[in-house]
gemmi code that builds the backbone of each chain (N, CA, C; Angstrom):
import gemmi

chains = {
    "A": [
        ("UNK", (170.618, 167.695, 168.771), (171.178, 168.985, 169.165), (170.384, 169.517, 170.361)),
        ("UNK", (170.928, 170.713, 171.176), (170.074, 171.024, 172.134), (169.959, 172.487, 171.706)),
        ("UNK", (168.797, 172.822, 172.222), (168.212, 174.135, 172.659), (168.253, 175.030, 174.098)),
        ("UNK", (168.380, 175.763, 174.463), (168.139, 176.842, 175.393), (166.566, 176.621, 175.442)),
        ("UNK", (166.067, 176.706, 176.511), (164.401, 176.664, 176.749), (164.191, 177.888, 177.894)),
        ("UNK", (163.959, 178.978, 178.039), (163.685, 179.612, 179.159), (162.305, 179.938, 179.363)),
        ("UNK", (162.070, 180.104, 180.441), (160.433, 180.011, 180.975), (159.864, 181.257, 181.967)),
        ("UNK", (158.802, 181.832, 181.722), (158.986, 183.069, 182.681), (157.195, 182.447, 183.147)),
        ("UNK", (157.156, 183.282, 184.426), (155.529, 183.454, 184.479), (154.786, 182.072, 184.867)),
        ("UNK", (153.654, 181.903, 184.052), (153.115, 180.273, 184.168), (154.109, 179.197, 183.684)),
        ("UNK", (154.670, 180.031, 182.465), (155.269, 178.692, 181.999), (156.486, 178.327, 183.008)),
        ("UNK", (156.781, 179.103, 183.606), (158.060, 178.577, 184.592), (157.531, 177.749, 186.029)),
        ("UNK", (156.322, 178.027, 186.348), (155.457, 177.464, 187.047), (155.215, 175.745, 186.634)),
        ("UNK", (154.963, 175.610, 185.347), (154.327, 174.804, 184.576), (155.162, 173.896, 184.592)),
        ("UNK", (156.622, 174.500, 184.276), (157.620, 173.572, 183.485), (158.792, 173.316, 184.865)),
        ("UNK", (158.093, 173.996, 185.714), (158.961, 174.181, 187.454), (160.719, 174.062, 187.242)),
        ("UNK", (160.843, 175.079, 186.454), (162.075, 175.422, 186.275), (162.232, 176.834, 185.916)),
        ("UNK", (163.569, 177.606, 185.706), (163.477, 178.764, 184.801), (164.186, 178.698, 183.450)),
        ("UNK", (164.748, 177.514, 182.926), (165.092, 177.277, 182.251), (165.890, 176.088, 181.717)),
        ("UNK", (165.888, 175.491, 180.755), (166.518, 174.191, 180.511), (166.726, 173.389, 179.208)),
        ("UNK", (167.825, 172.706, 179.003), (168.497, 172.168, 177.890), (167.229, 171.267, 177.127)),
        ("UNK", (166.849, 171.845, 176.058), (166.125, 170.281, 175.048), (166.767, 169.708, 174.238)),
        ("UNK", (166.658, 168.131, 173.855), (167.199, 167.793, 172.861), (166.060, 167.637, 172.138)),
        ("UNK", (166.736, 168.013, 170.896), (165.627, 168.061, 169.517), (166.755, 167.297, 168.486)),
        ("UNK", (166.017, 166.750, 167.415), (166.706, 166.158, 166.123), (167.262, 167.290, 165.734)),
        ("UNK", (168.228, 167.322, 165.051), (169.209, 168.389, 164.324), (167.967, 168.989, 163.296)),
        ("UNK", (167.811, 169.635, 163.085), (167.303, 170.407, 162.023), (165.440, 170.586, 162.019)),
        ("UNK", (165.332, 170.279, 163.161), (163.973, 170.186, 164.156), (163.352, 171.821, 163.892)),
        ("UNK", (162.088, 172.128, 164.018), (161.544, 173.385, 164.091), (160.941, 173.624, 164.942)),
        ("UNK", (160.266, 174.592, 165.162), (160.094, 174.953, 166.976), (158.447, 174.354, 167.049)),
        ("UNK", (157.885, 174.075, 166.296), (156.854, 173.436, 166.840), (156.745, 171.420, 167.001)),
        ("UNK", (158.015, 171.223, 166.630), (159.007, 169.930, 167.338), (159.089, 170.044, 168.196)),
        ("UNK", (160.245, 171.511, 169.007), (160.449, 171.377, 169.934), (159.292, 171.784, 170.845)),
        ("UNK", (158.263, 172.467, 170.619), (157.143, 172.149, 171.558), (156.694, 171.182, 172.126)),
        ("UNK", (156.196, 170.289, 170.868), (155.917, 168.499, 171.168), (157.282, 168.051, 171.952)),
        ("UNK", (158.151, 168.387, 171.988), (159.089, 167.462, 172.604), (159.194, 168.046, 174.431)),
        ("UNK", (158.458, 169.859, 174.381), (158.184, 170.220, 175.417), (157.667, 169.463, 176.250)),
        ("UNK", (156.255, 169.441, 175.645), (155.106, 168.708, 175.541), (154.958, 167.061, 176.633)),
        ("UNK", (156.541, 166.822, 176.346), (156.206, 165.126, 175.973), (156.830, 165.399, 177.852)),
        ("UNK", (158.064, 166.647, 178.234), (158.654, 166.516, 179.574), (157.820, 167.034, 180.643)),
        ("UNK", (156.195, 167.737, 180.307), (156.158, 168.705, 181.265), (154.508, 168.384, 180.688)),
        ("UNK", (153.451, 167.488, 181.652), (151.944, 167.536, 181.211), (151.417, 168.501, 181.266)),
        ("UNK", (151.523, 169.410, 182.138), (151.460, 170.775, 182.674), (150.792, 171.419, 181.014)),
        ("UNK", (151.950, 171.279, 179.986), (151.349, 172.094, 178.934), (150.273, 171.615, 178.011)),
        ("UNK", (150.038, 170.209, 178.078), (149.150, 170.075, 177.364), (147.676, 170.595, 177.100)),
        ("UNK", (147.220, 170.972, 177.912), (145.885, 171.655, 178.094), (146.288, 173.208, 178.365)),
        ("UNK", (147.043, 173.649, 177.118), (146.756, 175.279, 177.710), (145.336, 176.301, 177.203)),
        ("UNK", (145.066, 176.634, 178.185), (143.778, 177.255, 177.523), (144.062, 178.525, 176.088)),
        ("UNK", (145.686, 179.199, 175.846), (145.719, 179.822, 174.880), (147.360, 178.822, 174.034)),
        ("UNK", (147.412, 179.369, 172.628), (148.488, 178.383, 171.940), (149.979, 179.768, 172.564)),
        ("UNK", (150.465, 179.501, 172.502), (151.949, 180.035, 173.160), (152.483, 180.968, 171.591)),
        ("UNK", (153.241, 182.180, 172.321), (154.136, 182.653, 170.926), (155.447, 182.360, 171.391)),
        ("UNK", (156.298, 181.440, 170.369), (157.413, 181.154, 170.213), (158.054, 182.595, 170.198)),
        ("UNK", (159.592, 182.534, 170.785), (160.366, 183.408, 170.244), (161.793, 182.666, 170.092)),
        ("UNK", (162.593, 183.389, 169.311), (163.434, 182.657, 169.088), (165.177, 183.368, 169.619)),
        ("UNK", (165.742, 183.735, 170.435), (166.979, 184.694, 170.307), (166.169, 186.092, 170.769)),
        ("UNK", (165.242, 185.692, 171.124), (164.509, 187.217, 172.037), (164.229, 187.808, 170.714)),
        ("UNK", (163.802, 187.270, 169.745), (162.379, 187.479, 168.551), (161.408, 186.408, 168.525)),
        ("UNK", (160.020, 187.525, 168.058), (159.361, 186.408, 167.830), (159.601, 185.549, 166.591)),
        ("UNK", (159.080, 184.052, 166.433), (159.679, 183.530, 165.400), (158.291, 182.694, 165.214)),
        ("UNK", (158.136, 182.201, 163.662), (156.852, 181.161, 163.258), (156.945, 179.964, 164.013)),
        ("UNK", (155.683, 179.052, 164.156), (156.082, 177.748, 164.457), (156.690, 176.661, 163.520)),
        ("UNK", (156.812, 177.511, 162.184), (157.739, 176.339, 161.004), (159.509, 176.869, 161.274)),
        ("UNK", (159.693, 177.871, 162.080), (161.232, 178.243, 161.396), (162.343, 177.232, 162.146)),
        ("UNK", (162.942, 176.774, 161.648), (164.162, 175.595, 161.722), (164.916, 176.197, 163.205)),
        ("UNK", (165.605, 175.139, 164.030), (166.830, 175.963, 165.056), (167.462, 174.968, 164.596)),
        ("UNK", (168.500, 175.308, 165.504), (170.180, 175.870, 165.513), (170.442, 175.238, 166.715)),
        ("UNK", (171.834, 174.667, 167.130), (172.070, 174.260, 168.338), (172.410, 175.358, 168.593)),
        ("UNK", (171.926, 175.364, 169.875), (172.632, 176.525, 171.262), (171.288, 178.170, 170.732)),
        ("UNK", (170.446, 177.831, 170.445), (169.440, 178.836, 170.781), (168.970, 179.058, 171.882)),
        ("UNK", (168.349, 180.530, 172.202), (167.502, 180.381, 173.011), (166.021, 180.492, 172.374)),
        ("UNK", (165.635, 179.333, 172.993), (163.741, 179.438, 173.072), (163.080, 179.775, 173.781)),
        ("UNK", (161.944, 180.492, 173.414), (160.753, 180.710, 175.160), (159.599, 180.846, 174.187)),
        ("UNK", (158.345, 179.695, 175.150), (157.337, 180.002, 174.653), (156.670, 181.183, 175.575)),
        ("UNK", (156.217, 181.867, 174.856), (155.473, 183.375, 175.727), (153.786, 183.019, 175.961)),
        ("UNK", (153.412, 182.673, 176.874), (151.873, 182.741, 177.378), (151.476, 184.313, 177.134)),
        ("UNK", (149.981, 184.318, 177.122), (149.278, 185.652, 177.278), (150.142, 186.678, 178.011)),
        ("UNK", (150.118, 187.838, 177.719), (151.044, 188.756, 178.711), (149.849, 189.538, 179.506)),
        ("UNK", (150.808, 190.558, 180.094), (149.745, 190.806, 181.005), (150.811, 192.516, 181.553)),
        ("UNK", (151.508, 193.212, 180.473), (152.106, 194.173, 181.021), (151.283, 195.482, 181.391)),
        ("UNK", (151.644, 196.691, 181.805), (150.656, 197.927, 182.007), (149.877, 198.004, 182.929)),
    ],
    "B": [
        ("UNK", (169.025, 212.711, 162.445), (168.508, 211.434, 163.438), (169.246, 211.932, 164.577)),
        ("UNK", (168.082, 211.860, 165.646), (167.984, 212.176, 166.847), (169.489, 211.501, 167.952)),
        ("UNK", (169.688, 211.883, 168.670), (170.859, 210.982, 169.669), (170.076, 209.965, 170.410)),
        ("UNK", (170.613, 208.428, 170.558), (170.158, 207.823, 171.590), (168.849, 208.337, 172.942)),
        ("UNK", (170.269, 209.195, 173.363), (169.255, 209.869, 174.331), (168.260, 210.035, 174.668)),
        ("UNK", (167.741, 210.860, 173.316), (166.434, 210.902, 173.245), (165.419, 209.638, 173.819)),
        ("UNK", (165.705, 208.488, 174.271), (164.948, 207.763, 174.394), (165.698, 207.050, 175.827)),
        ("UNK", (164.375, 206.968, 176.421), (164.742, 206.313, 178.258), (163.494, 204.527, 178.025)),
        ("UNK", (164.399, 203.857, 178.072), (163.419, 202.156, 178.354), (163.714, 201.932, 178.996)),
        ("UNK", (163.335, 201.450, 180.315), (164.067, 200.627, 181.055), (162.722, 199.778, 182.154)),
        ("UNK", (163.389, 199.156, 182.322), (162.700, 198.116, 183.265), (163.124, 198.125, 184.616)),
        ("UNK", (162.140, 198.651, 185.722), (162.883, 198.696, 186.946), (162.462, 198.200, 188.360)),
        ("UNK", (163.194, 197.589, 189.095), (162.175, 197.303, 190.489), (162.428, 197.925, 191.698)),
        ("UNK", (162.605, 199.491, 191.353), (162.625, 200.598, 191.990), (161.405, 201.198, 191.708)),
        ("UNK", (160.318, 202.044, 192.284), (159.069, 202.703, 192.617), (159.879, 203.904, 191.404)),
        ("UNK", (159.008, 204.145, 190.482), (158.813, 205.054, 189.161), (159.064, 206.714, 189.474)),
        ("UNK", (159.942, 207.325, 188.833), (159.474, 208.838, 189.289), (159.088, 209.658, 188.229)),
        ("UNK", (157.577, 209.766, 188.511), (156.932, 209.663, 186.902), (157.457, 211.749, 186.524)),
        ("UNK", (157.297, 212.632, 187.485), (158.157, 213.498, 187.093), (159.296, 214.065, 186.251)),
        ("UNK", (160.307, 213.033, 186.925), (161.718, 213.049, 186.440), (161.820, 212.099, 184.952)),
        ("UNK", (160.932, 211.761, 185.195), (160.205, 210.846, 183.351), (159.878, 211.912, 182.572)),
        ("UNK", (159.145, 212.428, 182.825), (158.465, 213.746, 182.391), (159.381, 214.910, 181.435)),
        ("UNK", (160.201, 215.256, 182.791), (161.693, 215.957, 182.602), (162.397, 215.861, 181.304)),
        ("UNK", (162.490, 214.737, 181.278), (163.652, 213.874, 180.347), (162.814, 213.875, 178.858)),
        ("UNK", (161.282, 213.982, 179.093), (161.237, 213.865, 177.066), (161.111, 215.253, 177.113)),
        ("UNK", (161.097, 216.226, 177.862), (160.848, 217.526, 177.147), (161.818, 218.127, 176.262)),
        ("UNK", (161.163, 218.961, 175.138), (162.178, 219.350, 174.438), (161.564, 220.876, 174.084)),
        ("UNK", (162.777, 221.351, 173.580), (162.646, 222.764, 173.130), (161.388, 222.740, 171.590)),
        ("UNK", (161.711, 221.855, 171.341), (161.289, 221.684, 169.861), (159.733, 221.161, 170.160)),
        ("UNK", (159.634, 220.713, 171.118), (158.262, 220.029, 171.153), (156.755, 221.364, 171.457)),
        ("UNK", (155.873, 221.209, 171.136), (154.337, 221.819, 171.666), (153.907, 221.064, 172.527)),
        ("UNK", (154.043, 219.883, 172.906), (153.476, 219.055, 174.076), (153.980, 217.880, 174.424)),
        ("UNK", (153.797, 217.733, 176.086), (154.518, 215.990, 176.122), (153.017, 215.383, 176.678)),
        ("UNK", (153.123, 214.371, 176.071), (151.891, 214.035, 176.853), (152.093, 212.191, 177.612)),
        ("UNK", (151.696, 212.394, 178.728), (151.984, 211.092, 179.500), (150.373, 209.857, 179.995)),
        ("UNK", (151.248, 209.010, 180.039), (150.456, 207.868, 180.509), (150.930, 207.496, 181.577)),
        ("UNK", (150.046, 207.327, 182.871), (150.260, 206.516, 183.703), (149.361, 205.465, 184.258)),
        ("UNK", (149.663, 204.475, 183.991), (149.395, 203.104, 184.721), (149.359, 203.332, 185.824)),
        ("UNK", (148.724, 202.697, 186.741), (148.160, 202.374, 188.088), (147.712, 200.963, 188.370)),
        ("UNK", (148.186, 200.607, 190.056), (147.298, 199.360, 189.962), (146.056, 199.549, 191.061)),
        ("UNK", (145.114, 199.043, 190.054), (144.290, 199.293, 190.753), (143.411, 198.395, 191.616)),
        ("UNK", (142.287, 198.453, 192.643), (142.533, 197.124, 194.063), (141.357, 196.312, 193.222)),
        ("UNK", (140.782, 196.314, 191.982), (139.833, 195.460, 192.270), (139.930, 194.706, 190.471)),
        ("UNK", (139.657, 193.583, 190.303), (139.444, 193.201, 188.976), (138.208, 192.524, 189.282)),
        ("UNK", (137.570, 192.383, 187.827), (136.391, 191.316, 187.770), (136.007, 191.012, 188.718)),
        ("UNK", (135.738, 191.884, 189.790), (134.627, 192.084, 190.760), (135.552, 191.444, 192.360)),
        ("UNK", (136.806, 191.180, 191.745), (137.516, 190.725, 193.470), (138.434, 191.872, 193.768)),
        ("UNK", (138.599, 191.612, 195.118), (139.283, 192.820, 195.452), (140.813, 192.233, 195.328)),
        ("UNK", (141.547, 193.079, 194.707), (143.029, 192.814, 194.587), (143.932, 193.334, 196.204)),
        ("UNK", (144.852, 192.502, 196.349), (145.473, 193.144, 197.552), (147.160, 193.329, 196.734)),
        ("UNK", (147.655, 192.770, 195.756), (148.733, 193.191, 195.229), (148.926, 192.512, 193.882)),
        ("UNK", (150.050, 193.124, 193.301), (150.518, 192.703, 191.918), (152.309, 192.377, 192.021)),
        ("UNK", (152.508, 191.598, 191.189), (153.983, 191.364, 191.012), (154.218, 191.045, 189.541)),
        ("UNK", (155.197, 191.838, 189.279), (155.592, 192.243, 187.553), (156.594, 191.086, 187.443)),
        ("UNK", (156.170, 190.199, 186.500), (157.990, 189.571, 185.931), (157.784, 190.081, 184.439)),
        ("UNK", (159.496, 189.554, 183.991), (159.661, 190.263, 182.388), (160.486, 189.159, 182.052)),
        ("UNK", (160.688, 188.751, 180.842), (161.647, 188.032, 179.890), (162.550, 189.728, 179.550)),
        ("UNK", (163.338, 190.019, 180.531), (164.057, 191.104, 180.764), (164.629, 191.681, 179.102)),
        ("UNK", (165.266, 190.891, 178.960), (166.188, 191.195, 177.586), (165.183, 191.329, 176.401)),
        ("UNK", (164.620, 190.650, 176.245), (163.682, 190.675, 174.986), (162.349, 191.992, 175.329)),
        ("UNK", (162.434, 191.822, 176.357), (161.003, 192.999, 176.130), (161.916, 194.239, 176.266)),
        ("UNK", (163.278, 194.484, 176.644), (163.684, 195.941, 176.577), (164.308, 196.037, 174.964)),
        ("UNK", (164.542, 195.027, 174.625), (164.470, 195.315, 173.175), (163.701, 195.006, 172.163)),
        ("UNK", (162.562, 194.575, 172.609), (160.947, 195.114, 171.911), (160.841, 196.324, 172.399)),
        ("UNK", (160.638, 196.854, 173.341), (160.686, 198.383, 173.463), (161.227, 199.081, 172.967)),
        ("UNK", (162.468, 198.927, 172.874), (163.309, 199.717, 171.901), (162.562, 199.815, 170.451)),
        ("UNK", (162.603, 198.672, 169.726), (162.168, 198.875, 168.558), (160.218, 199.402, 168.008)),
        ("UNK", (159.465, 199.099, 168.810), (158.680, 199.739, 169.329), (158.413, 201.543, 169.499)),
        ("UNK", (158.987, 201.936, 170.298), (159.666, 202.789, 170.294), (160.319, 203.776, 169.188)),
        ("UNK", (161.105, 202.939, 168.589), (161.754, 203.610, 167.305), (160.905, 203.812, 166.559)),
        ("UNK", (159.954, 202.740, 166.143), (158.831, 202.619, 164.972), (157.969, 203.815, 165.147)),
        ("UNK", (157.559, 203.907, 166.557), (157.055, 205.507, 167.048), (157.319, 206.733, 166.644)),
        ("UNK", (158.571, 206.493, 166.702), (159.423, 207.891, 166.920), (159.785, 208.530, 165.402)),
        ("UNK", (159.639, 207.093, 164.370), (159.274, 207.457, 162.992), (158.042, 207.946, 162.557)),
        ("UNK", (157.125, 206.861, 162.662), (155.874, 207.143, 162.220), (155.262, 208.775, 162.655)),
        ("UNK", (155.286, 208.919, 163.832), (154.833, 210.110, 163.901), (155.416, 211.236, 164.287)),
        ("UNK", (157.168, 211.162, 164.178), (157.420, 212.403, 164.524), (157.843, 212.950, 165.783)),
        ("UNK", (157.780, 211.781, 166.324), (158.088, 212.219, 168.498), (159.505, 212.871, 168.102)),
        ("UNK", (159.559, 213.343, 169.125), (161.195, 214.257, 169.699), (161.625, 212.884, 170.842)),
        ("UNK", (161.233, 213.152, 171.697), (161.796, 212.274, 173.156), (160.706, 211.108, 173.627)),
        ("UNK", (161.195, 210.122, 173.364), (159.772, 209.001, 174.387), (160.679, 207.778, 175.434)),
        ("UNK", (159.857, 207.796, 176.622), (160.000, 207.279, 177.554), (159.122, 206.184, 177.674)),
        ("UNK", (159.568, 205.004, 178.267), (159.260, 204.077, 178.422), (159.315, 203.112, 179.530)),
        ("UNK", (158.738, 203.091, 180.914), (159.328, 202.927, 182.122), (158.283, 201.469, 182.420)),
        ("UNK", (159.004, 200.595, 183.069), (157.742, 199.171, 183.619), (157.934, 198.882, 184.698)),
        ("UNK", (157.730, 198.650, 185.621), (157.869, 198.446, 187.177), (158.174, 196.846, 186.836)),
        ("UNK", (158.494, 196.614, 187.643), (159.009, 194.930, 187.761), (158.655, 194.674, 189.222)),
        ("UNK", (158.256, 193.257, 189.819), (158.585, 193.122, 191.329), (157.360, 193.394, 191.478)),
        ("UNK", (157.264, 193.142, 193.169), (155.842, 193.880, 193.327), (155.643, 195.012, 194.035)),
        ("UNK", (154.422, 195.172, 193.135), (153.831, 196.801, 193.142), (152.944, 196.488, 194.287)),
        ("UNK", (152.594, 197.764, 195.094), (151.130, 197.961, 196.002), (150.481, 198.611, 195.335)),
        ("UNK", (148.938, 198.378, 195.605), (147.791, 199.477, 195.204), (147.976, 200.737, 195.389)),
        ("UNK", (147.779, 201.483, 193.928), (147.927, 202.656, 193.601), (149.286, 202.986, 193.492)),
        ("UNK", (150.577, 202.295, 193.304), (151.539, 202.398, 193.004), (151.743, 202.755, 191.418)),
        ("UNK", (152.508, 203.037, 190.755), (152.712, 203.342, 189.211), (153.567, 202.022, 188.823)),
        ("UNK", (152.673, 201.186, 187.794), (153.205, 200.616, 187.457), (154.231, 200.187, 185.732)),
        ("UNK", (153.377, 201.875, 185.226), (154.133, 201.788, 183.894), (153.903, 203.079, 183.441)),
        ("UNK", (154.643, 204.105, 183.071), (155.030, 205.118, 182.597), (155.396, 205.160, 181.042)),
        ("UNK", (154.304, 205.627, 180.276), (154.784, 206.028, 178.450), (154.569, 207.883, 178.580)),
        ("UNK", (155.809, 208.649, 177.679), (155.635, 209.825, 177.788), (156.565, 209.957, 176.349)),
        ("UNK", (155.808, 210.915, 175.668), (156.367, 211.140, 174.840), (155.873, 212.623, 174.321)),
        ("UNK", (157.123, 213.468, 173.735), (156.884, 214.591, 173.309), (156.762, 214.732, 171.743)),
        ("UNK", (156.084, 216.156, 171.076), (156.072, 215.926, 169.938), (155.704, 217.614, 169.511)),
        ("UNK", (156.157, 218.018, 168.351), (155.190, 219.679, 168.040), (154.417, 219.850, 168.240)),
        ("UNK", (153.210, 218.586, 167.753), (151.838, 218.930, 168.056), (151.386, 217.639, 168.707)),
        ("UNK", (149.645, 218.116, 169.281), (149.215, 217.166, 170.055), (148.452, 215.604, 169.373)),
        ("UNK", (147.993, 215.897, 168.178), (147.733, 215.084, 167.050), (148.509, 213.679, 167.565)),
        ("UNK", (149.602, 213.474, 166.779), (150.210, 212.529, 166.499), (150.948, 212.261, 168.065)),
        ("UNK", (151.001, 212.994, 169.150), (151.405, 212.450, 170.490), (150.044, 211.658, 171.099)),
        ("UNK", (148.878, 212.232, 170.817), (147.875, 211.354, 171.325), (147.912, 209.609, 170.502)),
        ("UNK", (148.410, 209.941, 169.362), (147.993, 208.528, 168.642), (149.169, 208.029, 168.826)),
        ("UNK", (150.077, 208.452, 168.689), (151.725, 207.600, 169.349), (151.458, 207.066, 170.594)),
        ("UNK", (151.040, 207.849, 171.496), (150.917, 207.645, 173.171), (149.919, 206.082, 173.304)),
        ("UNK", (148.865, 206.630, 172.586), (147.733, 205.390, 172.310), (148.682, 204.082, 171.908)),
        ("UNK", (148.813, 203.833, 171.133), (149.595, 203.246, 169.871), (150.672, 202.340, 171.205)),
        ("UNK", (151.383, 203.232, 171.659), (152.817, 202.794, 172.407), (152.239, 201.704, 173.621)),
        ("UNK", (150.979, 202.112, 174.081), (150.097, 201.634, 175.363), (149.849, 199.733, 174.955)),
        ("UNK", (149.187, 200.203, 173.707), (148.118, 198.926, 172.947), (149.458, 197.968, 172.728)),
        ("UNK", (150.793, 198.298, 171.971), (151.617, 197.622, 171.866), (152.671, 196.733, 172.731)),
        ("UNK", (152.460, 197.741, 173.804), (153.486, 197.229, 175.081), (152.331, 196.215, 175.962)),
        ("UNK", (150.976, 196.308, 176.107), (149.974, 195.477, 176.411), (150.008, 193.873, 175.335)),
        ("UNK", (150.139, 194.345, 173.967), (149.816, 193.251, 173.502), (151.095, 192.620, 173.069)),
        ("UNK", (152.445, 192.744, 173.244), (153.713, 192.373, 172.769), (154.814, 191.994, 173.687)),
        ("UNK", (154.364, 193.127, 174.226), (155.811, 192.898, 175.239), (155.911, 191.370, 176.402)),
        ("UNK", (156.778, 190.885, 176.303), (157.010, 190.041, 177.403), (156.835, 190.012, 178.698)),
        ("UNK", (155.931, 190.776, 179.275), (155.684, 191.514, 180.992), (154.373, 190.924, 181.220)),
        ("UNK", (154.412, 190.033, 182.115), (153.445, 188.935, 183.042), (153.545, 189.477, 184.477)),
        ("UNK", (151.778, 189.402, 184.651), (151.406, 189.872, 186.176), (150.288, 188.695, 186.480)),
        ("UNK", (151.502, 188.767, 188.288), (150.476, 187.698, 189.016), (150.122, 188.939, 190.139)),
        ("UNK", (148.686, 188.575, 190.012), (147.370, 189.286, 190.737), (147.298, 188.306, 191.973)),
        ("UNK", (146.637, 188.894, 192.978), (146.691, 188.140, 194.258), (145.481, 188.814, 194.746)),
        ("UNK", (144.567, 188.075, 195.056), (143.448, 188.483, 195.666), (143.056, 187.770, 196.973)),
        ("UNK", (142.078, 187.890, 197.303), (141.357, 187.205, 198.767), (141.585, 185.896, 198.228)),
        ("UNK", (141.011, 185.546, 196.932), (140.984, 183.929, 197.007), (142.322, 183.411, 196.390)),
        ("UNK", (142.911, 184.166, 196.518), (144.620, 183.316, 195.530), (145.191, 184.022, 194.869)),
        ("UNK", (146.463, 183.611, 194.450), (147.089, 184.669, 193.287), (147.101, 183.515, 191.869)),
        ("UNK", (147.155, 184.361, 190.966), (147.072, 184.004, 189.441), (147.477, 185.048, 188.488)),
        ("UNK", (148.228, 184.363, 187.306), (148.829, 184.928, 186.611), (147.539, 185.801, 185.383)),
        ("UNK", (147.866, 186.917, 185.087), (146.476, 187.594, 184.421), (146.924, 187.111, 182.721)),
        ("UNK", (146.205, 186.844, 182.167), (146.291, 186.827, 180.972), (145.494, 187.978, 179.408)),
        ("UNK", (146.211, 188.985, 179.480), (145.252, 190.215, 179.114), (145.122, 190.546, 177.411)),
        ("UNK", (146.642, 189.816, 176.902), (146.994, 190.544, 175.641), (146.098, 189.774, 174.342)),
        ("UNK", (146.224, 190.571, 173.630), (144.822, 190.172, 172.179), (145.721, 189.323, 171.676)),
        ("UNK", (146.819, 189.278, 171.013), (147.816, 188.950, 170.135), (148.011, 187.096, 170.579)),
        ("UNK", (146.938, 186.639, 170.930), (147.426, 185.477, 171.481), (145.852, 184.361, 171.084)),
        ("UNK", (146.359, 183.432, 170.329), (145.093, 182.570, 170.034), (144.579, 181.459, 170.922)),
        ("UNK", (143.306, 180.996, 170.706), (143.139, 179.740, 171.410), (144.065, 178.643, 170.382)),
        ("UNK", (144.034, 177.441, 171.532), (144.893, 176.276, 170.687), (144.795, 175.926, 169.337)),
        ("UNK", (145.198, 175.793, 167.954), (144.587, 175.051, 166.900), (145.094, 173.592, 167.041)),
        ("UNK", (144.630, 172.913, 166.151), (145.124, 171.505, 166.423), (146.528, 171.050, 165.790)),
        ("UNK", (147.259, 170.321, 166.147), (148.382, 169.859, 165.843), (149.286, 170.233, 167.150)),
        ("UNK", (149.574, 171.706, 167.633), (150.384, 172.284, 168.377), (150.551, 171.623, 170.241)),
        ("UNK", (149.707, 171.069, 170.144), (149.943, 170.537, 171.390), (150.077, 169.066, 171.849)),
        ("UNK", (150.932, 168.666, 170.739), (151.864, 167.843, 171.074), (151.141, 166.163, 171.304)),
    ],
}
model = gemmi.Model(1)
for chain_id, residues in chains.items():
    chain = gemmi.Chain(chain_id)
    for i, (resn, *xyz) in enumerate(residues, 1):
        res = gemmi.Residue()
        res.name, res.seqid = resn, gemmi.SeqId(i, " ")
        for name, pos in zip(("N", "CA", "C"), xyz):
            atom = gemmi.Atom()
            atom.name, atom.element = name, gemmi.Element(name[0])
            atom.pos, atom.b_iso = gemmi.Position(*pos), 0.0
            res.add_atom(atom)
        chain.add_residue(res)
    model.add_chain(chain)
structure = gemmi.Structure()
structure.add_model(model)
structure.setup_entities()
């Protein structure tokens, strides 16, 4: 199945896109689809902080299951204010 | 329960009019509004900054604000709160984020006001790249964020 992946900030830097289709196994959880991030973009392997998943513009655990046609974004450190 | 209204979020990459912000939470009902303003200011960790540029995961942080916001507007009682973020880039000494919120008393607007600051710092989706003499780089400021544990990186 695929995922929605959108990227803001470093990670769009990182992943030199603003957004893009993953395939994950059907019933995959988002810290799958990290590793499967992981596996398109070396960029993330060495991040100096771990990323917060969100899932549908919430945050979501790294165990909770997707869905084809989500959107994902991992969120780096912020930096608003 | 209050009307919508009562509440201004928005995300903008138009220059702030922290006034007409101002305006908008006052209420008849309130004893005080009390505001925050953000600034950017020219120097971090000892370099001199020459500018900032705001991005946002647009949709999701105006509705973390929102709910944010609401949670506020329960807990302690606000009448009107505002919520303004500059997007784009800002120049030094420009306003880059506006919280204002009114309330009867000053009590619970100081700790809402506090409260609204710490949350939109440590939650919200809003990334700033800093640009100094030696380069620009993305700042990484918020608590809510761990070093790596093992397994997660793939």
């Amino acid at each position: 199945m695929n995922v929605r992946v959108v990227h803001f900030a470093l990670m769009r830097e990182l992943c030199d896109c603003d957004a893009e289709l993953l395939s994950i196994p059907a019933g995959a959880n988002i810290l799958e689809a990290w590793r499967g991030l992981c596996k398109l973009h070396a960029g993330l392997r060495d991040l100096p902080y771990d990323p917060r998943p969100a899932v549908d513009r919430r945050f979501a655990s790294w165990d909770a299951p997707l869905v084809e046609g989500q959107e994902l974004c991992f969120l780096l450190p912020t930096s608003g204010g | 329960m209050r009307p919508q209204s009562d509440m201004l979020i928005d995300l903008t990459y138009e220059p702030i009019d922290e006034q007409s912000i101002i305006r908008q939470v006052r209420d008849e009902s309130a004893g005080c509004v009390l505001t925050f303003t953000g600034t950017v200011r020219n120097h971090h960790e000892g370099k001199r900054v020459l500018r900032l540029r705001y991005e946002a995961y647009e949709t999701m942080a105006a509705e973390l604000l929102q709910q944010i916001a609401e949670k506020a507007r329960q807990r302690w009682g606000l009448l009107r709160i505002a919520i303004v973020h500059r997007l784009g880039s800002v120049a030094i000494g420009e306003t880059a984020v506006v919280i204002a919120v009114s309330a009867p008393h000053r009590a619970p607007a100081f700790e809402a006001c506090q409260h609204l600051v710490d949350a939109l710092k440590d939650d919200v989706p809003i990334w700033k790249l800093e640009t100094t003499e030696e380069g620009s780089a993305w700042v990484a400021e918020s608590r809510a964020f761990k070093r790596p544990e093992a397994g997660k990186d793939g």
